[in-house]
GUBA-678328 format. One record per residue: x, y, z of N, C-alpha, C in turn. Coordinates in steps of 0.001 Angstrom, whole numbers, padded with zeros to 6 digits, always signed. Atoms other than C-alpha are relative to their C-alpha. Layout:
N
XYZXYZXYZ/...
//
This chain:
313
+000795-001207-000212+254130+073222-101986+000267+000971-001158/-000101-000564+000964+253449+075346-104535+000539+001898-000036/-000631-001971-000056+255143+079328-105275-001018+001040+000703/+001339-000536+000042+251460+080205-104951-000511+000126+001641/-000068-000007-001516+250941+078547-101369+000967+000476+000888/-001386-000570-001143+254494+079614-099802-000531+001423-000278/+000330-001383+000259+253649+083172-100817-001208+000102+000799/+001341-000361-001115+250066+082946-099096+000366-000372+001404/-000713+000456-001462+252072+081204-095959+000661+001263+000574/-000916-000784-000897+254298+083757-095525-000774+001139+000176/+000690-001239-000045+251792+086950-095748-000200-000330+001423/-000029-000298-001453+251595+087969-092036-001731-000315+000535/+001398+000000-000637+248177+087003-089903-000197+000700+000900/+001013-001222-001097+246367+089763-088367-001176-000666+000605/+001271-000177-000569+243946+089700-085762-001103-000097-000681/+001337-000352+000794+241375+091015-088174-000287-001311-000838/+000461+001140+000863+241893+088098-090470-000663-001529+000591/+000059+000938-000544+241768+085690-088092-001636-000294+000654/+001483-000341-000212+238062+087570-087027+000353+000487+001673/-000355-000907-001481+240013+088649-083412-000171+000779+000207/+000401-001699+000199+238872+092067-082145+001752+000015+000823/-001223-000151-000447+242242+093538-081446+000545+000021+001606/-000712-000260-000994+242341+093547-077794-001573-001063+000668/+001101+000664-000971+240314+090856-075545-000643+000668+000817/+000439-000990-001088+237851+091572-073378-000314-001049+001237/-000372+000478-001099+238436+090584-069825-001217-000881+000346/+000964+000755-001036+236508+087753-067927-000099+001041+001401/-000208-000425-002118+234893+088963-064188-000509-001229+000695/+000630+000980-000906+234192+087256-061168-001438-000783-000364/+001647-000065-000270+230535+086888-062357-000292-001310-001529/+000313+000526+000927+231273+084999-065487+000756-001973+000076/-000793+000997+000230+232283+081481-066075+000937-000915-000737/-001626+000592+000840+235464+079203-066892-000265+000039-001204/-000315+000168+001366+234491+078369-069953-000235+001882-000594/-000601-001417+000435+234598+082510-070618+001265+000256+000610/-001746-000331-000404+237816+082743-068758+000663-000532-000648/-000813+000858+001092+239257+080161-071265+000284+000869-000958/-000299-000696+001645+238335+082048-074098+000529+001153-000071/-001129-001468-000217+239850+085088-072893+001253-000241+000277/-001284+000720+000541+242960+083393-072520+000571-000350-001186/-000506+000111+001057+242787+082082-075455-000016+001063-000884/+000062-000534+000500+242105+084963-076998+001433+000898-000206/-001230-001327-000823+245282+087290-075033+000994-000894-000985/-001054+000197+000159+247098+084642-075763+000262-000779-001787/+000091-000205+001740+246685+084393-079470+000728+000974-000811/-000586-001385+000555+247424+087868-080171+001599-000039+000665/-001878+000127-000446+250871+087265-078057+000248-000543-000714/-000805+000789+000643+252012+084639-080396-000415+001102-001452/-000203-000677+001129+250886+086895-083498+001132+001180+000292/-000951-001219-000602+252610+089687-081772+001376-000179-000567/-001283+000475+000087+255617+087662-081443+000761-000560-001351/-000235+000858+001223+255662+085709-084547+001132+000582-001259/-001090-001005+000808+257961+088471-087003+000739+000105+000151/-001557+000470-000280+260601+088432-084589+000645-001234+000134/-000611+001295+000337+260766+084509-084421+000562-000339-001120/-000205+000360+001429+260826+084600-088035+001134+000489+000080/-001418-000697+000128+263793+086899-088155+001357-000539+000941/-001336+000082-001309+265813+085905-085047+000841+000938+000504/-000889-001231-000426+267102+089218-084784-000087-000063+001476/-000189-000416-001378+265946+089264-080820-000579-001235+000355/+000679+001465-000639+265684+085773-079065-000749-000057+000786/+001370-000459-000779+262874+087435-076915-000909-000242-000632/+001402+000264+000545+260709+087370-079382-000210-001534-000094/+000464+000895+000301+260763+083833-079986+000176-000933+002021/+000299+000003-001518+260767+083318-075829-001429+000262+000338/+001488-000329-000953+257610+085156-075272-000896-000943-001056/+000932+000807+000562+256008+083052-078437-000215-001460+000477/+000179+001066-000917+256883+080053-076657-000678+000112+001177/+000697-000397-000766+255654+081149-073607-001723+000054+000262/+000684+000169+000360+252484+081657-075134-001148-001000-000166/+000601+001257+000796+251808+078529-076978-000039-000937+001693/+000411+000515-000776+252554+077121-073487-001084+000774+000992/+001470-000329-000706+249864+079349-071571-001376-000568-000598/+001127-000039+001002+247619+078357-074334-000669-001645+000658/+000250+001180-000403+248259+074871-073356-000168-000562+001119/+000248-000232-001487+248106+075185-069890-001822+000103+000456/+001470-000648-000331+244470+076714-070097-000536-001010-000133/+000692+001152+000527+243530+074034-072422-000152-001386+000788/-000210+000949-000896+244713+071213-069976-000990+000088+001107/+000601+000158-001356+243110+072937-066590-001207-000261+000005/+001531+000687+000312+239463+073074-068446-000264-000938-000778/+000290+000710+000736+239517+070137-070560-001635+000050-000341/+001550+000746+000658+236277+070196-072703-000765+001481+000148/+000320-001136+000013+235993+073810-072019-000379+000789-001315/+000105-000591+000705+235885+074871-075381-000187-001093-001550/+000242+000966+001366+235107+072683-079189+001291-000813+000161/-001183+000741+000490+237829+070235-080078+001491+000288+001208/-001131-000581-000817+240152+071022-077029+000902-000707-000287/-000714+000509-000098+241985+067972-077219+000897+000416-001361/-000717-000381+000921+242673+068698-080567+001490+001455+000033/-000936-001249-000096+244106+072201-080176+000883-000332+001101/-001535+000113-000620+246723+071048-077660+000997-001108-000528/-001190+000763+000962+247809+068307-079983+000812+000471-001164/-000252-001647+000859+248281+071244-082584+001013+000790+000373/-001296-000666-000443+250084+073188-080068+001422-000898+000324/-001480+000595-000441+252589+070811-078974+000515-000377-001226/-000797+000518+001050+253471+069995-082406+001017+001326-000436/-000691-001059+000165+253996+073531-082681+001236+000531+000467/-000841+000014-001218+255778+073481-079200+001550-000602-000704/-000865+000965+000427+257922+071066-081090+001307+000272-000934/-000837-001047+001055+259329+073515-083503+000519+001017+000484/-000482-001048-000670+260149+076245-081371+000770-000196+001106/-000934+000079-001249+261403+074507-078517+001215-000068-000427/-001481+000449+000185+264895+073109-079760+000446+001404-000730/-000681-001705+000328+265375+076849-081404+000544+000709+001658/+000187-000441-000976+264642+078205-078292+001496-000693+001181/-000711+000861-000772+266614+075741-076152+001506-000389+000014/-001354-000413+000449+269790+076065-078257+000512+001222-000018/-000242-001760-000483+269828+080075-077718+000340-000445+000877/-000174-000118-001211+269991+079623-074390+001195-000675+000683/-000851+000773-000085+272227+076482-074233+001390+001167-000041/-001450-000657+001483+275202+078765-076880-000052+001174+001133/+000216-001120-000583+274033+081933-074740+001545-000179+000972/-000026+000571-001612+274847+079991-071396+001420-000253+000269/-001535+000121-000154+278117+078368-072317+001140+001632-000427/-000594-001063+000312+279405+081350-073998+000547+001164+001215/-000471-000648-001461+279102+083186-070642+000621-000271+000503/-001074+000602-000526+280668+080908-068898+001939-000174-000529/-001204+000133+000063+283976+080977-070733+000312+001457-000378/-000142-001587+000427+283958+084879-071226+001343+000408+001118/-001261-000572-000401+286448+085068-068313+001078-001370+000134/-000786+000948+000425+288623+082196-069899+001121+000886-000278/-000957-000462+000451+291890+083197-070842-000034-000124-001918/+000652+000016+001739+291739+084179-075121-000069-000907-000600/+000346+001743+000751+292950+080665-076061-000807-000556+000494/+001277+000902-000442+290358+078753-074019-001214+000758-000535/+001674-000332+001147+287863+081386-075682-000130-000841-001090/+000391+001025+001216+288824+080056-078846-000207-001070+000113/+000384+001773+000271+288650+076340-078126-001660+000105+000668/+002233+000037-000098+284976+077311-076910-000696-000068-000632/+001256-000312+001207+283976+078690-079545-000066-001342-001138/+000070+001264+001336+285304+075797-081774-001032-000937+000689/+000786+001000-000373+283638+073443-079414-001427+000136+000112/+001437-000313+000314+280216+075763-079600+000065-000674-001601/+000295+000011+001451+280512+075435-083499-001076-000811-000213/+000681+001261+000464+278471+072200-083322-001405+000137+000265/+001302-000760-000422+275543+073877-081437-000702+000949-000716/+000424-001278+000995+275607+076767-083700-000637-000971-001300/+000161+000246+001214+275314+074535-086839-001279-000705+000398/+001491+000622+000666+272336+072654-085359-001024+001025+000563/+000868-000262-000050+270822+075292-083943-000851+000672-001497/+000440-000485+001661+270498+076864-088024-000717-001325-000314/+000947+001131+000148+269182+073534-088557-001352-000133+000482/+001028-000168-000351+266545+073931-086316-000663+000958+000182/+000733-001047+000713+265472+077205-087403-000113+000011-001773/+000798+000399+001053+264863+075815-090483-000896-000555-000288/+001025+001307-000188+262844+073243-089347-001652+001037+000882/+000624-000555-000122+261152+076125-087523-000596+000726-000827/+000322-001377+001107+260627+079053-090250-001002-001737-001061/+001061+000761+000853+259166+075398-092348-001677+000339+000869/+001750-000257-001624+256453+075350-088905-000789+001295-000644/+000330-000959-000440+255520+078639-089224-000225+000204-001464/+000195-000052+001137+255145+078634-093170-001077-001169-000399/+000778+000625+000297+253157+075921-093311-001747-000206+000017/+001326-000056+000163+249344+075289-093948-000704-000529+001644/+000293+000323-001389+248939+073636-090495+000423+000958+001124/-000202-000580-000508+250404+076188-088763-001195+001176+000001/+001082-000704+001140+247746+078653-090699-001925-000289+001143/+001526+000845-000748+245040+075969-089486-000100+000186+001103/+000173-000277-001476+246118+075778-085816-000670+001682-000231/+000038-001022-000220+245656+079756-085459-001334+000287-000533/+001512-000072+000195+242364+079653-087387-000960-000635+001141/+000617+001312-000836+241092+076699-085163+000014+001179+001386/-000057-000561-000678+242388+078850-082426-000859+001216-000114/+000526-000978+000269+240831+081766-083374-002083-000358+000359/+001203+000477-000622+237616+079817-083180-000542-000476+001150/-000321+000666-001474+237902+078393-079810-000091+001136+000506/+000382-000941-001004+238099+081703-078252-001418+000750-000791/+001131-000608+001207+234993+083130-080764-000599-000711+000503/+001265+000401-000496+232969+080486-079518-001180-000261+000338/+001342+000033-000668+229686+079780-078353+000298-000666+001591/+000014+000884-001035+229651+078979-074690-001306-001066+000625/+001510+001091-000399+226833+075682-073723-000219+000478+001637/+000239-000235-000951+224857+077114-071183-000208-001376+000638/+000319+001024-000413+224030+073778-069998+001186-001033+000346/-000941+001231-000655+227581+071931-069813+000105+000678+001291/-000535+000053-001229+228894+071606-066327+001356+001158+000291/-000730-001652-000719+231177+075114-064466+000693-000539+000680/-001020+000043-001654+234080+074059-062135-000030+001611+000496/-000405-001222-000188+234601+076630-059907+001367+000660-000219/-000846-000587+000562+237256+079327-060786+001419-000653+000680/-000740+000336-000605+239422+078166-058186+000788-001791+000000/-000169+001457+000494+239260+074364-059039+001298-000270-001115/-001427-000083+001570+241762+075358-062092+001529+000040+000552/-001624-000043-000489+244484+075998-059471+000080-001034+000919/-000119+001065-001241+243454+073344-056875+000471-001260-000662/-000769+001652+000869+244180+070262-059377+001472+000527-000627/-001384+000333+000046+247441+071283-060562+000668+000297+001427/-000622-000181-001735+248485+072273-056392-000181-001723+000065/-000436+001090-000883+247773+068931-055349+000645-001021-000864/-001014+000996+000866+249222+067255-058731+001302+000016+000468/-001053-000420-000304+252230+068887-058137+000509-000417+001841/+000032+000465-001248+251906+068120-054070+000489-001004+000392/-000151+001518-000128+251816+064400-054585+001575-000223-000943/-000876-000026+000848+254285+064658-056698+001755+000027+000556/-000967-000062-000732+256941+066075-054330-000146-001169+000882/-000099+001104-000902+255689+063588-051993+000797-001357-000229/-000739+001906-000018+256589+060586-053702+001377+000051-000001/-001616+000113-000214+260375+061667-054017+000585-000398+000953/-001215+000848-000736+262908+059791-052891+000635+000834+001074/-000732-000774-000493+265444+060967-050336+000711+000956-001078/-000808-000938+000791+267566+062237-053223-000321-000294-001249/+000735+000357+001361+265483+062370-056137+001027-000056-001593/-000525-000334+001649+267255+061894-060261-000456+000966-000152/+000763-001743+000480+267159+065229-062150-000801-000164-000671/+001084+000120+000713+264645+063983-064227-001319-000094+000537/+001364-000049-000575+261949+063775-061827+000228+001753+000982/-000343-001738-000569+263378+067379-060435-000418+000722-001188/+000574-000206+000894+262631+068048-063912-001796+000251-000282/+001547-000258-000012+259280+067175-064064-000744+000304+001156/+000261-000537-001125+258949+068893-060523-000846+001467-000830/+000386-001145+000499+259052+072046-062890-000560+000077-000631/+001420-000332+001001+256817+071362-065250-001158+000237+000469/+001359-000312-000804+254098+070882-062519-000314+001456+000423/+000229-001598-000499+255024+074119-060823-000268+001132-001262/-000148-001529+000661+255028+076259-064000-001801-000222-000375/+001020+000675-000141+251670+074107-064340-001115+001047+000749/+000853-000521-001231+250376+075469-061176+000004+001854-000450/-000030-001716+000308+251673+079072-062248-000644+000421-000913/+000405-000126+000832+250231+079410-065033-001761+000010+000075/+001315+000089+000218+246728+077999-064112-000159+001715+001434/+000314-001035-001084+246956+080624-060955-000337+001464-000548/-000218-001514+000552+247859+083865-063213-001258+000217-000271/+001002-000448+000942+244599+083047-065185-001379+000447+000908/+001502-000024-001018+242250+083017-061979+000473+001328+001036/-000648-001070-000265+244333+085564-060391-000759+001504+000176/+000955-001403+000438+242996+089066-061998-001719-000145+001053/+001641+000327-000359+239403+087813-060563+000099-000156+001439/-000231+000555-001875+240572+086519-056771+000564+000845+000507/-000452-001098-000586+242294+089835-056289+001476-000247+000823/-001262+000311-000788+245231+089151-054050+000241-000980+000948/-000082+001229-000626+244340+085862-052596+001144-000834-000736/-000178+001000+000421+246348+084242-055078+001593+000171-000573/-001554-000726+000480+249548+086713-055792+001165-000666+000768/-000691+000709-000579+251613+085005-053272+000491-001415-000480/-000115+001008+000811+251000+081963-055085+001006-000219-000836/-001165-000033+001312+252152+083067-058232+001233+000470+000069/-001576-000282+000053+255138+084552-056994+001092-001203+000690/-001342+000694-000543+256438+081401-054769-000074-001234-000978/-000159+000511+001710+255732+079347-058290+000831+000295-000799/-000811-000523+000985+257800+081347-059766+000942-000496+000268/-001157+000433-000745+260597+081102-057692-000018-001075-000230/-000840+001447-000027+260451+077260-057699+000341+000051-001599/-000467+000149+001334+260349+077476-061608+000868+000513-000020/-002061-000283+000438+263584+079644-061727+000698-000980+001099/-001536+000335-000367+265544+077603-059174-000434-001627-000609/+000155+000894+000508+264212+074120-060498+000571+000425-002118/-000529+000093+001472+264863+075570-064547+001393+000560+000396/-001477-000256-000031+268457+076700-063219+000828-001612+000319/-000714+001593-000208+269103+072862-062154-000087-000454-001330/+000171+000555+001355+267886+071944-065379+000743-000036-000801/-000836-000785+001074+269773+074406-067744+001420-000648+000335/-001505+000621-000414+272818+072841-065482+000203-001183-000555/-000540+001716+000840+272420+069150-066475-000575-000219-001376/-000125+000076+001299+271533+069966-069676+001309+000464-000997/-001596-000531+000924+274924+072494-070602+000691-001654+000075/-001879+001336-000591+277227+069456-068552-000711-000739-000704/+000200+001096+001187+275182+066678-070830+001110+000434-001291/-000307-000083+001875+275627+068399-074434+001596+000909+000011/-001963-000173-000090+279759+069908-073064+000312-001647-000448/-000148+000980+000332+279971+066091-072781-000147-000968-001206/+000400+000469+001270+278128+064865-076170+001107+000647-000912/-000800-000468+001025+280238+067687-078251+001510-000334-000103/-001134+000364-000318+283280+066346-076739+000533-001641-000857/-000249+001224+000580+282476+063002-077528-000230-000219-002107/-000068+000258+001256+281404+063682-081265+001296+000471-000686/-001566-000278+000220+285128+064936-081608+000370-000834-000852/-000507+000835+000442+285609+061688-082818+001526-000876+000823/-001136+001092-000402+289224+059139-082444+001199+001306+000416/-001342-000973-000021+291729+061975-082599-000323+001073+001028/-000192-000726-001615+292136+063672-079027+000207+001187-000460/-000515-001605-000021+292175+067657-078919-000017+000036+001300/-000299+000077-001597+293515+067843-075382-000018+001416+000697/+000154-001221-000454+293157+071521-075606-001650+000209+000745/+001231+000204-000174+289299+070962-076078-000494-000830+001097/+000805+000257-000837+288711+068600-074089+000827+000379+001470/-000175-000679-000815+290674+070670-071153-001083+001229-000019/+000810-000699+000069+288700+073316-071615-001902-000404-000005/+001416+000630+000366+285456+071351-072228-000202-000544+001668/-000170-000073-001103+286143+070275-068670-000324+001082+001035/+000734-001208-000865+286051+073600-066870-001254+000042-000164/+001565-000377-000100+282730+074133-068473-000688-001169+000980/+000555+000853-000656+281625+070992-067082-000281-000508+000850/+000137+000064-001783+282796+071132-063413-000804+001359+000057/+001349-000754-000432+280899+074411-063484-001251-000229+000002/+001543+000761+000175+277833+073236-064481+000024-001106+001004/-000027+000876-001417+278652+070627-062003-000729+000480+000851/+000323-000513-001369+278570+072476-059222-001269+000812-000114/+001318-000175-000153+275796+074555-060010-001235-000879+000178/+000400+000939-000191+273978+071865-060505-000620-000815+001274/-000144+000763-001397+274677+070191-057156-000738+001390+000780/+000032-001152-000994+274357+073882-055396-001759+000068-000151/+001694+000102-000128+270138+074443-056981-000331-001459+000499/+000629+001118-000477+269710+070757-055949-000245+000314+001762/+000583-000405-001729+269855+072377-052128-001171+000923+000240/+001231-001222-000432+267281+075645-052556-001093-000648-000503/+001775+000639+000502+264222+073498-054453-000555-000160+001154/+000448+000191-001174+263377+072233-051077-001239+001033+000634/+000367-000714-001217+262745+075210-049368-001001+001107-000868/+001176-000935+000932+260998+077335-052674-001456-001186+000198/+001606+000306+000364+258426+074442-052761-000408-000288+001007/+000446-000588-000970+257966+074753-049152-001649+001150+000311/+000669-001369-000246+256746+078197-049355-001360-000276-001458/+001668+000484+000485+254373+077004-052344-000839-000552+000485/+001005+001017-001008+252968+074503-050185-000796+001055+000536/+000582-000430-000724+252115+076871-047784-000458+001274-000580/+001033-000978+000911+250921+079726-050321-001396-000992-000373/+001258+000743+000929+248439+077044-052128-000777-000321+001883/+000881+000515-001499+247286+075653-048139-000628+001108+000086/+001093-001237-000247+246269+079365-047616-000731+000766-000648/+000975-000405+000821+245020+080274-051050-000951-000828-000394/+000537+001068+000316+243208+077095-051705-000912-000585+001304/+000879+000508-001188+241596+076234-048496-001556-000248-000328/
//
């Protein structure tokens, strides 16, 4: 890449350039999905520009939270109307590449955050053997904010956000086919439905895992139909929520106790018995948490059930 192109990469993208009017203008009841898309896509365009200055910097790991966030509403929308808008498929193969760059930034904050807490009321030497045993997290998460700040400098990155930019700009075909508004939350409810169903008595965390992807699924398509259904649908989104925090608190658990375990093991032949004592505590905590959200999922996706039965009818 040339001095010429990195220099035009890094100049900041405005709204204006992009041809965005600075502030969307709302879908109503009266209009259809494929305009509720593009007002999504539109909101949620300007959030990731919004955000984009502080990802770059890393000064506040919020900012690069709500840009994630984003890129997944974006992709969320794109999923519930497939075909809603030019090239859809495209633009969510776009985003997830994007997704791809921001997540493992993202995902290592939180990790370094997470353990760090946890040994804060260690005694000072077990701080230090924490921190030595973070070191390895720290060095890849710089790794993968390099791999990010490349993302976000690059000509494809540039493209997505143009592409995007067009997608909500649009023309809508009076003539393709309208689900109704509500249809956007009824297919991810009963994805997600069947989903719990098929579990086992005591499901692996990996399908508890992809419990939460459905529900944030379902949350996500609800928020967007939401504004328009008035308060049929708030209940929804709030017992969605809930399962997404106690399903991403199981998560965050067998992900610390995995990568305590991996950093332990890249130690190598020569035993630090301090480390891996200490690497231990972290790991029966995360244990037990672990074990402890594997009892409340139950009873949050309960109460979704019976939000979606009475908003969805």
């Amino acid at each position: 890449m040339s001095p010429r192109t990195i220099a035009a990469a890094r100049r900041p993208v405005t709204p204006e350039r992009l041809g965005l009017a600075p502030l969307p203008v709302p879908a109503t009841a009266k209009d259809p999905v494929a305009r509720h898309v593009r007002a999504a896509l539109h909101a949620q365009t300007l959030a990731m520009l919004h955000y984009e200055p502080g990802t770059r910097t890393g000064e506040d790991p919020e900012d690069l939270h709500q840009m994630r966030v984003a890129l997944r509403r974006l992709r969320a929308v794109l999923k519930s109307a497939p075909g809603s808008v030019p090239d859809c498929d495209r633009l969510r193969t776009e985003l997830g590449w994007l997704g791809g760059a921001l997540g493992p930034v993202r995902d290592l904050d939180v990790l370094i955050d997470r353990l760090r807490a946890e040994a804060d009321d260690f005694p000072e030497d077990e701080r230090a053997v924490a921190a030595t045993l973070l070191d390895g997290l720290v060095a890849e998460r710089l790794a993968a904010r390099e791999r990010l700040t490349a993302a976000l400098n690059s000509p494809r990155y540039r493209t997505l956000l143009t592409h995007l930019a067009q997608a909500a700009n649009s023309e809508i075909d009076p003539d393709a086919p309208q689900p109704e508004l509500l249809d956007l939350v009824r297919a991810p409810y009963r994805k997600l439905r069947r989903a719990v169903q098929a579990l086992p008595a005591d499901p692996p965390d990996e399908q508890l895992h992809r419990l939460r992807i459905l529900g944030k699924r379902l949350r996500y398509a609800a928020e967007l139909v939401r504004p328009i259904t008035g308060k049929r649908l708030k209940e929804l989104v709030r017992a969605s929520k809930e399962l997404q925090e106690v399903l991403g608190e199981h998560q965050d658990a067998c992900v610390a106790e995995q990568e305590v375990r991996r950093l332990v093991a890249a130690q190598g032949d020569v035993v630090d018995w301090d480390l891996v004592f200490v690497a231990g505590r972290l790991v029966e905590r995360e244990h037990v948490r672990r074990l402890a959200t594997r009892d409340l999922w139950q009873a949050a996706w309960l109460a979704v059930d019976r939000q979606g039965k009475a908003a969805l009818r």
